[in-house]
N, C-alpha and C positions, 0 to 999 in steps of 0.2 A: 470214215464218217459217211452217215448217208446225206443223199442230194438234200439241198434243202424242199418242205414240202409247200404246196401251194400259201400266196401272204393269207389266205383268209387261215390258215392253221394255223402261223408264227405265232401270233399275241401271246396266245398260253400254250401248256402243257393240254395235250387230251384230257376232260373232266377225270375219265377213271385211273389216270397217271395220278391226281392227288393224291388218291386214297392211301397210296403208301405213308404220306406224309401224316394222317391223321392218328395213328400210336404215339409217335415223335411230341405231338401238339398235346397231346393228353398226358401224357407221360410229363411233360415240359410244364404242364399246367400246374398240376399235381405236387412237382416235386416245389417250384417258384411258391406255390404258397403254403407248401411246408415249410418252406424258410422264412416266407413273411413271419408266419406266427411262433417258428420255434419249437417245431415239431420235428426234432433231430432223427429220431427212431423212424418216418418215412421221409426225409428227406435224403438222409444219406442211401440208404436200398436205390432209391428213386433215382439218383444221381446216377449209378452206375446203369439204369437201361436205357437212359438218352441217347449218346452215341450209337449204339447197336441199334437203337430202332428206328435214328437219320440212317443209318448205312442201309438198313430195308429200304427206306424211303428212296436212294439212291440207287436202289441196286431196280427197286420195282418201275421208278421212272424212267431209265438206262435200257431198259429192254429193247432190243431193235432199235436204238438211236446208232449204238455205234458195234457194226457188224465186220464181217469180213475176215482177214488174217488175224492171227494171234496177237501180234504189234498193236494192232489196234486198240487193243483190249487195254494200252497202257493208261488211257486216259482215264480211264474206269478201277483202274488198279491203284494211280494217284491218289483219286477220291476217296476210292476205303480206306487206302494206306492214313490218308490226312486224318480221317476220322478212328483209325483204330488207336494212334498216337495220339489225341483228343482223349480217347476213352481210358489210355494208362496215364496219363496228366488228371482225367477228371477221380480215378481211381488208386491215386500212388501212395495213398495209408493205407488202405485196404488188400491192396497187391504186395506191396513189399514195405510189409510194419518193420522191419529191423532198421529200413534205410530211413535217412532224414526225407521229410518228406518234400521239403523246397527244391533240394535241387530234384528230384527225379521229378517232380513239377516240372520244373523248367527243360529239362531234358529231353521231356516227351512231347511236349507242345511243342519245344524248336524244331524236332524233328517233325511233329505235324505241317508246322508254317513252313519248309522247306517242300515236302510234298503241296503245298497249297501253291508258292509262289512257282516251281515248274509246272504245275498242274494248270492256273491262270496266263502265265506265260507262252506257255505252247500251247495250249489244248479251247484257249476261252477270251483271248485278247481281242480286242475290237479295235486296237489303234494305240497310240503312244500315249505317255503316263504322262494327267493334261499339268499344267502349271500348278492349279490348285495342291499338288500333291504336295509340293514343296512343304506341305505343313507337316508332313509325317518325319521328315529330320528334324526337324522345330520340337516338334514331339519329345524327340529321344532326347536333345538335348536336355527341354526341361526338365523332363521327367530324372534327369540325372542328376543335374542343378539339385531339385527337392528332396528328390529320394536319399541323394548319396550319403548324408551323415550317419543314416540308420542301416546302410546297405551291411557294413560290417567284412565280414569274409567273402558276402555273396556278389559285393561292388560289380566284377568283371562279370561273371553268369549273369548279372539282372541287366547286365548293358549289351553283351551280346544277344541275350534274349529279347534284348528290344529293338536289334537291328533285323531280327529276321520277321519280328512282329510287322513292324513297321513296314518291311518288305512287304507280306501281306496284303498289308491297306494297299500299300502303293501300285502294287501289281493289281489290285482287284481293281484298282480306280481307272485302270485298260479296260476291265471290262464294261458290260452292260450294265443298267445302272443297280439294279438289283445284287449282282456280285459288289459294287462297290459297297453299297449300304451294308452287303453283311460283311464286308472288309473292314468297314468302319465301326461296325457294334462289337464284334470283333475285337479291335483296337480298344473300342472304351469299355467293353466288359476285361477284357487286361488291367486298363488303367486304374479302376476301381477298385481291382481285387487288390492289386501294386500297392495304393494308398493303405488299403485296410489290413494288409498286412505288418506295413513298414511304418502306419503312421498312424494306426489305431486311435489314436487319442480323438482327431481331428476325421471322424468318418462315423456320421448317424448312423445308427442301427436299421435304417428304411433302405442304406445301399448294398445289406447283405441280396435281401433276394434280387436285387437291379444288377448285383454282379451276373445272377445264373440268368434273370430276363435278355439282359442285351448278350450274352454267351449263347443262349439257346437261337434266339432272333438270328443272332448272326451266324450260325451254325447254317440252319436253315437256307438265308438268302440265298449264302453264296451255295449250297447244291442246287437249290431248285434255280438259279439263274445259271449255271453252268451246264445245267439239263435244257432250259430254254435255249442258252445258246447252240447246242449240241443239236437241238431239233430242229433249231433255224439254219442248220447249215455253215456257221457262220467259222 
């Protein structure tokens, strides 16, 4: 990593470090109120250029933060890694129509949230994971308690997949507070989709686009705060 630079730099990212992130926001815009109104024909296209154009955004802000030997370069390899496994979860009917498409859902996001929690853990941690966290096992339980009647075959995959969920939140809640929030949108764009899968009946039609708003938000937080932290030295 490099030194950190002077405190009047930390607050933010350099102005021109945004601009990677402005495809991602419009892209994200675009697709979120295709799904408001049911515009399946550019929702679904739209869905798959999100990831790919956080990973621009990641890769454009990443420039000269973190330099030097090739090792280095692993923190920065996490990040894609987390988002390229995001992009075969956001993409698993269209990628592989033969296979069911829940589990290779769940398969590839776990694999994301596994690069996400070594990647907050070594590369972005500000300190120990505070009390408040304690809520994210509270979480898994209930979410198991509700879920479970309808789980069916999927009972043990939708419970380990919600332990490394959970990890997640929990690991991000070490960081700054901007990784924690999108640790947490994160978390509740899961829980939303969880419901509206597993329990349709009981899930307004208003939380289909809130599933991709708080997924995208959270997507977001945690790179550009794990880019903040990387610039601050930290």
């Amino acid at each position: 990593m490099t030194a950190a630079p002077a405190p009047s730099q930390t607050s933010v990212l350099p102005r021109s470090w945004w601009w990677g992130f402005l495809p991602f926001a419009a892209a994200s815009a675009v697709h979120i109120g295709a799904r408001a109104v049911e515009a399946t024909d550019i929702a679904e296209p739209t869905k798959l250029t999100l990831m790919p154009l956080l990973a621009v955004a990641a890769l454009w802000g990443a420039r000269g933060v973190v330099r030097g030997p090739a090792g280095r370069m692993l923190p920065v390899s996490l990040l894609l890694a987390a988002l390229f496994f995001s992009w075969i979860g956001d993409g698993a009917a269209a990628f592989f129509p033969a296979a069911p498409e829940l589990p290779v859902m769940l398969g590839s996001f776990g694999v994301a949230h596994i690069c996400y929690i070594w990647l907050l853990a070594r590369y972005a941690a500000a300190g120990r994971i505070p009390r408040w966290a304690l809520v994210f096992p509270l979480w898994w339980v209930l979410m198991l308690v509700v879920l479970w009647p309808a789980l069916g075959g999927l009972a043990m995959a939708v419970a380990a997949y919600g332990v490394v969920l959970a990890g997640t939140a929990a690991t991000a809640a070490r960081c700054r507070p901007m990784v924690a929030a999108g640790g947490l949108l994160f978390l509740s764009s899961d829980t939303i989709l969880a419901c509206r899968i597993f329990l349709p009946e009981q899930m307004p039609d208003w939380t289909n686009p809130l599933v991709m708003l708080t997924y995208c938000a959270g997507q977001a937080l945690i790179v550009a705060g794990v880019l903040r932290t990387w610039r601050d030295g930290r």
